[in-house]
C-alpha positions in Angstrom: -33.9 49.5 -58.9 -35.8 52.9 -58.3 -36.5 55.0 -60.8 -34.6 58.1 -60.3 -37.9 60.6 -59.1 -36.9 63.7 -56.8 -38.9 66.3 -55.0 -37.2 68.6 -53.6 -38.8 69.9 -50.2 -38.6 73.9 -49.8 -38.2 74.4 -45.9 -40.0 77.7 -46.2 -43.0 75.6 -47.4 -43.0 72.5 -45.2 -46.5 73.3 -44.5 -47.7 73.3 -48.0 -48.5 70.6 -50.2 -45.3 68.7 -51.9 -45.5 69.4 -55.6 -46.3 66.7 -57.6 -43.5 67.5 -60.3 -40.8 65.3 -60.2 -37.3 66.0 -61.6 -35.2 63.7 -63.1 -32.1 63.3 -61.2 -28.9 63.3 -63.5 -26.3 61.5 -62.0 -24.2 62.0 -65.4 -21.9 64.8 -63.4 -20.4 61.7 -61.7 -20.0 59.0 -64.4 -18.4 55.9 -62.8 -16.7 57.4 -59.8 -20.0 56.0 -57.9 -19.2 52.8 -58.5 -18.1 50.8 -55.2 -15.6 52.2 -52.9 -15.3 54.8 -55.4 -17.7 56.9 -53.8 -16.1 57.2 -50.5 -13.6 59.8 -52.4 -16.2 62.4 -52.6 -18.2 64.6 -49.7 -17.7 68.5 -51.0 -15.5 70.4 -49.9 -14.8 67.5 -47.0 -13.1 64.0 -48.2 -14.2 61.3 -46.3 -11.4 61.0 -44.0 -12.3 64.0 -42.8 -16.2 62.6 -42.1 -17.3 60.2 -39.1 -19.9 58.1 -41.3 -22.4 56.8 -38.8 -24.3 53.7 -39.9 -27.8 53.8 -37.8 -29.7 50.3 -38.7 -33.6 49.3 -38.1 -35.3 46.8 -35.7 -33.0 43.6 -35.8 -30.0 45.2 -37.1 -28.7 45.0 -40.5 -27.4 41.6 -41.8 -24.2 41.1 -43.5 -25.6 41.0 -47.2 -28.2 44.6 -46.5 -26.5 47.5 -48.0 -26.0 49.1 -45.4 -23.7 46.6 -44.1 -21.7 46.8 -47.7 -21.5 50.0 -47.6 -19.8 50.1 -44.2 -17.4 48.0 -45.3 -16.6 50.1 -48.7 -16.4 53.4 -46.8 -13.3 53.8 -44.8 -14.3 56.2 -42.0 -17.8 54.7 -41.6 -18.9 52.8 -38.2 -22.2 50.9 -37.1 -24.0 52.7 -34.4 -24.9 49.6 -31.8 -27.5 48.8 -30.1 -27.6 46.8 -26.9 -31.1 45.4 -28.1 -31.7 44.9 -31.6 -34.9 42.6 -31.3 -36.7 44.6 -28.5 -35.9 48.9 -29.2 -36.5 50.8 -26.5 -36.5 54.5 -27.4 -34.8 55.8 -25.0 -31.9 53.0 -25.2 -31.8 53.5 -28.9 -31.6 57.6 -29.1 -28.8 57.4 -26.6 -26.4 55.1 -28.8 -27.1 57.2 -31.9 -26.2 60.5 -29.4 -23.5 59.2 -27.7 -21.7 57.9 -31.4 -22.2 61.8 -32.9 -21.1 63.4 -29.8 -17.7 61.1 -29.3 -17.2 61.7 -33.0 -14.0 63.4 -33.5 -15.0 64.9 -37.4 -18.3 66.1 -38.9 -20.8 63.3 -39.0 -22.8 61.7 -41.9 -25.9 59.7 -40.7 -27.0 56.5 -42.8 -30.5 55.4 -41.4 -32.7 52.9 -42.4 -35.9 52.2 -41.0 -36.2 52.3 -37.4 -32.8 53.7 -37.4 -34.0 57.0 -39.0 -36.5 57.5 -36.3 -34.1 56.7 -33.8 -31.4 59.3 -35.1 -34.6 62.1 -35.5 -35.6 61.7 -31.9 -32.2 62.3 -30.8 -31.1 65.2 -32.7 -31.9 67.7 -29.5 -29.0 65.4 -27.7 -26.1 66.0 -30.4 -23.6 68.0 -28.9 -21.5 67.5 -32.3 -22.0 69.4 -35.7 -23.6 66.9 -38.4 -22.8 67.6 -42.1 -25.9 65.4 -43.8 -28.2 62.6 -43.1 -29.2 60.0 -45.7 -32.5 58.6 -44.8 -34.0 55.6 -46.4 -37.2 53.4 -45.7 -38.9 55.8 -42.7 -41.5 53.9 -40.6 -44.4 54.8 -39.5 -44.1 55.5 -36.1 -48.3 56.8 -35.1 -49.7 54.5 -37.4 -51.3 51.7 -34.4 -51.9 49.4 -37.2 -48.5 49.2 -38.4 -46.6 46.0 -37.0 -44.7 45.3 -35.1 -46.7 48.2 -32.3 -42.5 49.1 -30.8 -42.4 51.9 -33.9 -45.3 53.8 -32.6 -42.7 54.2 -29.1 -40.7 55.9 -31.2 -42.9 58.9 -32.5 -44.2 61.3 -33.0 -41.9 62.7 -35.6 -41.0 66.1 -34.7 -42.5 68.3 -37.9 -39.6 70.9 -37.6 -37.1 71.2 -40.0 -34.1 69.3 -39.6 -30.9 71.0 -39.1 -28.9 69.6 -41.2 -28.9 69.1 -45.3 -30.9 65.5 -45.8 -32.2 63.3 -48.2 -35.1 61.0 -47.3 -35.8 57.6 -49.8 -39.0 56.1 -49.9 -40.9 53.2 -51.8 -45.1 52.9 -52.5 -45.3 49.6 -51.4 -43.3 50.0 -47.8 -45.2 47.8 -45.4 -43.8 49.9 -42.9 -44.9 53.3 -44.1 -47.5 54.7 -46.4 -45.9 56.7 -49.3 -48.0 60.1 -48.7 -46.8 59.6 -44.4 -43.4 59.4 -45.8 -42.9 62.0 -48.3 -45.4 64.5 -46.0 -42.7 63.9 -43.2 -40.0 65.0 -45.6 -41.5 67.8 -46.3 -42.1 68.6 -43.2 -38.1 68.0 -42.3 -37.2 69.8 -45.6 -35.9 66.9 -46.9 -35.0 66.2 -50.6 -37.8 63.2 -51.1 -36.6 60.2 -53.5 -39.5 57.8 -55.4 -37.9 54.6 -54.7 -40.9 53.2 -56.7 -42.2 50.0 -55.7 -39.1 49.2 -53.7 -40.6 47.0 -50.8 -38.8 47.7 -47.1 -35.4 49.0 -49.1 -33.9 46.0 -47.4 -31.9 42.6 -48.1 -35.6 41.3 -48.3 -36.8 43.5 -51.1 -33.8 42.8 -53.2 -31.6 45.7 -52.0 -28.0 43.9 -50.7 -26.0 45.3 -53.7 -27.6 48.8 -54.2 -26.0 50.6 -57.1 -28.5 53.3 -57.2 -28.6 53.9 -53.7 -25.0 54.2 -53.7 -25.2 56.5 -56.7 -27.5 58.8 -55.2 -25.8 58.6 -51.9 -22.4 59.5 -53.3 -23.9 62.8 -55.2 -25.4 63.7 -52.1 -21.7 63.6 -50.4 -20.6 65.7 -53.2 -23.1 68.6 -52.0 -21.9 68.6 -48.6 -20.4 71.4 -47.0 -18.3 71.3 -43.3 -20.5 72.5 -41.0 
């Protein structure tokens, strides 16, 4: 459902402009081992037993048919971070379940964000108190854009413009109603994120047509494969 587009964010030049070549990503290396659960086998020199895969869902959680929500059920170590209020975020409610679920994590952590959930685990990076291995980003909002809707995102920002300190991989699509394409891929480089062209991908949501997700679950699984134990 995306085309497979990848710019890869240098840290050292977060301040520059992204370059506008874009590499084709060649997912060949790991034929049908992608496929389903299959991809839980795989995270580097880690195997996912040995992970804490942290599920971090958008405004009004994720339904049982969003991909996130598969995915959590394919992957054996992987839990939904909670949120007391799905319908009405509160920052500072929000930051503290993502915190409080990497520091009670008894392995290396792998964040899964979507939406609102990605700038919920960003804010609360200076809390962790536990290492995290990677972070899978897909779908950032918007969050100091005052014409975005619903006006809760902008509580959640600024985005911090320091690079993150963990290996991560941000997804984004040119027709997100949440988030222009330029905010999002300028935010990745910022974080020194590997930026994805999800193409004209909507939300990335059950919505938009993303419940069964093979690509994402492709590119997620080769990500795991790049993973080291911090």
């Amino acid at each position: 459902m995306f085309p497979s587009q990848i710019v890869d964010c240098d840290r050292s030049h977060k301040a520059a402009r992204i370059e506008q070549v874009v590499h084709t990503c060649d997912h060949a290396d790991i034929g049908d081992r992608v496929a389903g659960e299959k991809a839980a086998r795989y995270i580097g020199a880690m195997k996912v037993k040995d992970a804490d895969i942290l599920i971090v869902p958008g405004y009004t959680n994720s339904g049982p048919e969003h991909w996130q929500t598969r995915w959590q059920s394919k992957l054996s170590t992987a839990r939904r971070v909670e949120q007391a209020e799905w319908t009405k975020p509160v920052r500072e409610d929000w930051t503290a379940s993502v915190a409080n679920a990497v520091n009670e994590a008894e392995r290396p952590v792998v964040l899964v964000a979507h939406s609102l959930g990605v700038a919920a685990a960003v804010q609360a990076i200076p809390q962790f108190k536990r290492p995290v291995a990677g972070a899978f980003f897909v779908a950032p909002p918007d969050v100091s854009n005052p014409e975005i809707r619903p006006r809760h995102l902008m509580t959640f920002g600024p985005y911090s413009r320091d690079p993150l300190p963990f290996p991560s991989i941000v997804i984004a699509s040119r027709n997100d109603p949440f988030c222009a394409f330029e905010v999002a891929e300028d935010i990745a480089a910022a974080w020194g994120s590997l930026f994805i062209d999800a193409g004209e991908a909507g939300h990335l949501n059950h919505d938009a047509g993303f419940g069964p997700w093979p690509e994402g679950s492709m590119t997620f699984a080769k990500f795991l494969t790049e993973l080291k134990q911090p």
